[in-house]
Each structure stands twice: as structure tokens, then as C-alpha cells.
C-alpha positions in Angstrom: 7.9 -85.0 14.6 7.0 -81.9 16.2 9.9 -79.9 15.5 9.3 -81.0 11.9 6.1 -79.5 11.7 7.3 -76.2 13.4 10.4 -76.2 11.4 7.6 -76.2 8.7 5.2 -73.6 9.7 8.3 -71.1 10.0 9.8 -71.9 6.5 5.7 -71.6 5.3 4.6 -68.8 7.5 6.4 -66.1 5.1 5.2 -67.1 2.0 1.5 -67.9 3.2 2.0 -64.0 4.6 2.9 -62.6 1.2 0.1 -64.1 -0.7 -2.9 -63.1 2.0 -1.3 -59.8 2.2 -1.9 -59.7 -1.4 -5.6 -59.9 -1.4 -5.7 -57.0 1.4 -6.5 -53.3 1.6 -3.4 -51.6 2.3 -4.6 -50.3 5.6 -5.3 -54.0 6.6 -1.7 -55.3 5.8 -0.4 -52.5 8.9 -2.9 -52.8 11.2 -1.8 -54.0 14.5 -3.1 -56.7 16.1 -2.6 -58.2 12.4 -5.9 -59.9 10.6 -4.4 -63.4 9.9 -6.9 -63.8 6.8 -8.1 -61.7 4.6 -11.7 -61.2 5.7 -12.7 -58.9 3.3 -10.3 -60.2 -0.2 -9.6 -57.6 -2.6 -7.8 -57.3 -6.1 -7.3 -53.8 -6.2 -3.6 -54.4 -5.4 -3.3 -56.4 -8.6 -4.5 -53.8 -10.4 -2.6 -51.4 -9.1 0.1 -53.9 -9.9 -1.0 -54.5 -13.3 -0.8 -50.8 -14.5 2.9 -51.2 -14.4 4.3 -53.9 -17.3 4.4 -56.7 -14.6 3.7 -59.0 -17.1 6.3 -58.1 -19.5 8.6 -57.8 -15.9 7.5 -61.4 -16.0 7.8 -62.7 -19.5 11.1 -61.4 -19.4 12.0 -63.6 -15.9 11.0 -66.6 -17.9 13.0 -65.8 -21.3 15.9 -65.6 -19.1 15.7 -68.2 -17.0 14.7 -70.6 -19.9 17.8 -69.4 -22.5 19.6 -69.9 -19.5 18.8 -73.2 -18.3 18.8 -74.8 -22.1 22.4 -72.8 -22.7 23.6 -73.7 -19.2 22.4 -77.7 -19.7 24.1 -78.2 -23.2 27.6 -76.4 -22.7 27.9 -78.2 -19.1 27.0 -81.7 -20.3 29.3 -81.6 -23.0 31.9 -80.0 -20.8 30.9 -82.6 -18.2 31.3 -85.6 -20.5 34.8 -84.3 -21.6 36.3 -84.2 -18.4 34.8 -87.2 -17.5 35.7 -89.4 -20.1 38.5 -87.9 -22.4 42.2 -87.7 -21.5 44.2 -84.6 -22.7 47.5 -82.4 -21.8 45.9 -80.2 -18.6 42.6 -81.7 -18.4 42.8 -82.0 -14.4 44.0 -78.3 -14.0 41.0 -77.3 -16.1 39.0 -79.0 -13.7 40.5 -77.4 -10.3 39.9 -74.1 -12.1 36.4 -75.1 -12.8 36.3 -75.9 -8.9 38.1 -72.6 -7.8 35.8 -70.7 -9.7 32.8 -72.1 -7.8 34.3 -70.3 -4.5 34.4 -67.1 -6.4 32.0 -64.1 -5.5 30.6 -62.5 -8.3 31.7 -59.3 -6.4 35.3 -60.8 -7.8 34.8 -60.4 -11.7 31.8 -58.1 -11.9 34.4 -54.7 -13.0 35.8 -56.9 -16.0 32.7 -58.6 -16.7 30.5 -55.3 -17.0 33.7 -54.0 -19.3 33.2 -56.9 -21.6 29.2 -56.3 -21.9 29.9 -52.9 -23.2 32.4 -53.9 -25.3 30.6 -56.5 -27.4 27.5 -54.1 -27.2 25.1 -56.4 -24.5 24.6 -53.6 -22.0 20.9 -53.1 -20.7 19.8 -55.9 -22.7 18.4 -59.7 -22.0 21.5 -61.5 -23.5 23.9 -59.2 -21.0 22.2 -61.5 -18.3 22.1 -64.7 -20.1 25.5 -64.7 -21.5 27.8 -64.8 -18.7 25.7 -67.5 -16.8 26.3 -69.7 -19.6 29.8 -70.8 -18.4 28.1 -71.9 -15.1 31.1 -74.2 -13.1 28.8 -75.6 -10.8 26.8 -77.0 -13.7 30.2 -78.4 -15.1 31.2 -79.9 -12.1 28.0 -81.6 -11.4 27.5 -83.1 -15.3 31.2 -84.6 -14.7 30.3 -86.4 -11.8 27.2 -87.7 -13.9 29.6 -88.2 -16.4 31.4 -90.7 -14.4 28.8 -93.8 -14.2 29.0 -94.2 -18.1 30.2 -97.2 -18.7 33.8 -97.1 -20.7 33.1 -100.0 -22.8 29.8 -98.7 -23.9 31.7 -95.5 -25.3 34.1 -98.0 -26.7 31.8 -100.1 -28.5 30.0 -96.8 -30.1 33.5 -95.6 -31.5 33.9 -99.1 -32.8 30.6 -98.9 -34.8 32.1 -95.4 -36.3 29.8 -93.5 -34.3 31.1 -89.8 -34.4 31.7 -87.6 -30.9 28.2 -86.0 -31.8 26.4 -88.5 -32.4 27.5 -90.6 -29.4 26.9 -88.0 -27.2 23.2 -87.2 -28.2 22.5 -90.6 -28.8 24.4 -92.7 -26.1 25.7 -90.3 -23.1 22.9 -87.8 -23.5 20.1 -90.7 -22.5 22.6 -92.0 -19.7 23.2 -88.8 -17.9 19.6 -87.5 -18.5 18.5 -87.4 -14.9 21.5 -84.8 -14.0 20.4 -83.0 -17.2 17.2 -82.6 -15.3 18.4 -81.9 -11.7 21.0 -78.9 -13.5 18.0 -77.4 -15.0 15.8 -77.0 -12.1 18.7 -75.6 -10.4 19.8 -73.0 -13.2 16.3 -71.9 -13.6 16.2 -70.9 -9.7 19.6 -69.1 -9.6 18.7 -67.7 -12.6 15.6 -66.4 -11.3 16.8 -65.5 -8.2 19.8 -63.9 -9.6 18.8 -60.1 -8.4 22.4 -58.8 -8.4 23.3 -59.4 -12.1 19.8 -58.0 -12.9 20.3 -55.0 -11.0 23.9 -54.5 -12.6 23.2 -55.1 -16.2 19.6 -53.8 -16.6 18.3 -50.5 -16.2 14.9 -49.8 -18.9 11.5 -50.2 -17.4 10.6 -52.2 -20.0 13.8 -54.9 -19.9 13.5 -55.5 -16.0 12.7 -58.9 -14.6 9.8 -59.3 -12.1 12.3 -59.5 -8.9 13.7 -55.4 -10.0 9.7 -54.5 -11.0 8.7 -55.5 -7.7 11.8 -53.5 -5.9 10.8 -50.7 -8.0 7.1 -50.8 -6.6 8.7 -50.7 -3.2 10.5 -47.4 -4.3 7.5 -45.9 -5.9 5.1 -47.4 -3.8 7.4 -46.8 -0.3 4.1 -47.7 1.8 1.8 -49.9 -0.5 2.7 -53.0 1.2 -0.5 -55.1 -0.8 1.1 -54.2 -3.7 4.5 -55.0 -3.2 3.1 -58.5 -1.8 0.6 -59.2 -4.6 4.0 -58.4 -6.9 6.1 -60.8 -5.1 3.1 -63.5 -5.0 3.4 -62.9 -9.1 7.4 -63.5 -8.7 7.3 -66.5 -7.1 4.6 -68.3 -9.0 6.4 -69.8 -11.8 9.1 -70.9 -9.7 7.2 -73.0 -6.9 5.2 -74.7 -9.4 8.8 -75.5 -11.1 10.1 -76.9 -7.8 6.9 -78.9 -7.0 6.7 -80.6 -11.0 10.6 -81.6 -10.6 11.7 -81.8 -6.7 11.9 -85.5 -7.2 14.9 -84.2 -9.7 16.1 -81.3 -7.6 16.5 -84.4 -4.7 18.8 -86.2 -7.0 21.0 -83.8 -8.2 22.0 -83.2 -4.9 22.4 -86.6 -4.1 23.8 -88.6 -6.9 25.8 -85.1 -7.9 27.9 -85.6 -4.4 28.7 -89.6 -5.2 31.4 -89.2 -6.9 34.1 -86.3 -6.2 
């Protein structure tokens, strides 16, 4: 139990580091021995922050992580339920490529991805981001292996009533896989947000950048502000703790009932 709670206070240390830095005078956050609380708080770094479009850094975070995570969750589910449940010509060699793919670096296809931005016009935009994470394999192979514990006969018995492939899917496998719906959202929403590289790659106006390239350009422009690069990355992670805390229950189970089946 004690290694637990120092396993803990190492993974918590950081993050409780970055937010009191935050509320400290930048001559405070280098000072040596360190003040382990801020004993005089101040805000001036988040206005400091604040003159910069941090917010609109933000709101753009979100819009991409949210397009992303609905996109992501509807394509893989019915990609999921396909492979699960439908027999056609090649259908288990477009799962092992699905699979392959997962190993892939994005180091591997960034040169023809970036060509096929430009080409269809996307470059230094929102949707150059969102687009290619749509295809996400990992989200197709998890929503197959959720895909698997619908019951055949259920599926058979819809057909038999002359329900359509739409409609049994929103209406029958939709409900049934809901909980992986859940768990693939939480995790598209934090690779999405954490997703620094294709950020840095396909977005390059002040205005367009997410809060994780704001906050690396504070650390350029501010090189020894360290309160406000702290009270920028207290901002960036924000939305994201509160999302793991509302769903971890979901994020738990995803990994779990996503490795039952293989």
C-alpha cells in the first residue's frame, strides 16, 4: 500500500507543480530552495496569458477533438459491426490491414498524407487535422471486438421483421455496443488532444493553433516566463482531466472488455 501511494505522489507531483507554478511570480517559480505553495498567489500570469488568443487556442482544441471523436465513433462502429458480423470476399485481410496499420508510425505516411491536404485544399486549416484521424484503426478494431457479443439471432430476427441495415444498426447494434461507443470516445478525445505532432505539421496561423502549439509558442516568445507557460499548460489540461474523471469508469472498460475477444 505504500508503494501505491508513492507511485501516486510521483504521477501527481507534476501536475500539482504546474498549476501552483501558475499562480506564482515568475521570480518565485526559479528560486532555489523552491516555495512548495504559492504564498503570495497571483494572476498576473493569466493575464499575461490571456493577451495572446488562448481562448480561441482553446476553443479550437475542443472543435477538434469533438469532430473528431463524433467522426471517429460513427465510421468505426459501423466499420466495427461489418467486420464483426457480415461475411464478404477479403473481409479478414481488411481486418489484418486494419491491424498492421495500428503498428504504423505516423512518421510512415506523414509525406503522402501532407501531399493529399494540399491537394484537396485542407492545408493550415481545422479539417486538415480532423480528416485524417477519422479512419482511426484502433477505433475499428476495438468496435469489432464489441461487435462480437451481439447476439446472431437478434440480427436475424431484425432482418426477418424487414428491418433495413440502417435501421438495425441505430436501433438494435447501436444500443448493444453503446458502452464501447463510450470508451472509443474518451479515448479519441485524448489522442486527439494530445496529438501535438499533426498540429504542428498541418497548422501554422496564430489564430488556427490548438492550446498544446499556443503554449509551445509562449515558451518561444516567453523563453524564461516559466508562470506563464505553466498557467498555459494548467488551461490545456483542464478540459481533458475533467473528461477522464466524468467517464474513467468508461475509459476502464474499453480497455478491458476491448481485449476479451481477439
Amino acid at each position: 500500500m505504500a508503494f501505491l501511494y508513492i507511485l501516486t505522489f510521483i504521477f501527481i507531483f507534476p501536475f500539482y507543480w504546474i498549476i501552483t507554478g501558475a499562480f506564482k511570480a515568475q521570480k518565485v517559480t526559479v528560486q532555489i530552495p523552491p516555495e512548495w505553495f504559492p504564498l503570495n498567489p497571483t494572476m498576473e500570469n493569466f493575464v499575461k496569458l490571456f493577451k495572446n488568443p488562448a481562448l480561441q487556442w482553446l476553443g479550437n482544441s475542443i472543435w477538434i477533438s469533438l469532430i473528431t471523436m463524433i467522426l471517429v465513433c460513427l465510421t468505426a462502429a459501423l466499420a466495427g459491426y461489418v467486420l464483426a458480423k457480415k461475411r464478404f470476399y477479403g473481409q479478414r485481410f481488411i481486418f489484418a490491414m486494419f491491424v498492421v496499420a495500428m503498428a504504423l508510425p505516423k512518421q510512415v505516411v506523414l509525406v503522402p498524407l501532407v501531399r493529399m491536404v494540399n491537394a484537396l485544399g485542407f492545408h493550415n486549416t481545422l479539417a486538415a487535422v480532423i480528416l485524417p484521424a477519422v479512419g482511426w484503426p484502433f477505433g475499428i478494431f476495438l468496435m469489432k471486438q464489441f461487435s462480437e457479443t451481439i447476439p446472431g439471432e437478434l440480427l436475424e430476427a431484425a432482418k426477418i421483421d424487414g428491418c433495413g441495415e440502417l435501421h438495425t444498426f441505430f436501433n438494435i447494434v447501436l444500443p448493444i455496443v453503446k458502452p464501447g461507443v463510450a470508451a472509443l470516445a474518451i479515448f479519441t478525445f485524448i489522442t486527439s488532444w494530445n496529438d501535438y505532432f499533426m498540429q504542428l505539421i498541418m497548422l501554422n496561423t496564430r489564430s488556427k493553433l490548438t492550446i498544446s502549439l499556443g503554449v509551445a509558442t509562449l515558451q518561444a516568445e516567453f523563453a524564461t516566463n516559466y508562470g506563464v507557460i505553466m498557467a498555459g499548460a494548467t488551461l490545456a489540461a483542464i478540459p481533458i482531466v475533467l473528461m477522464f474523471v466524468c467517464f474513467q469508469k468508461y475509459f476502464t472498460q474499453g480497455i478491458t472488455m476491448g481485449a476479451v475477444k481477439g
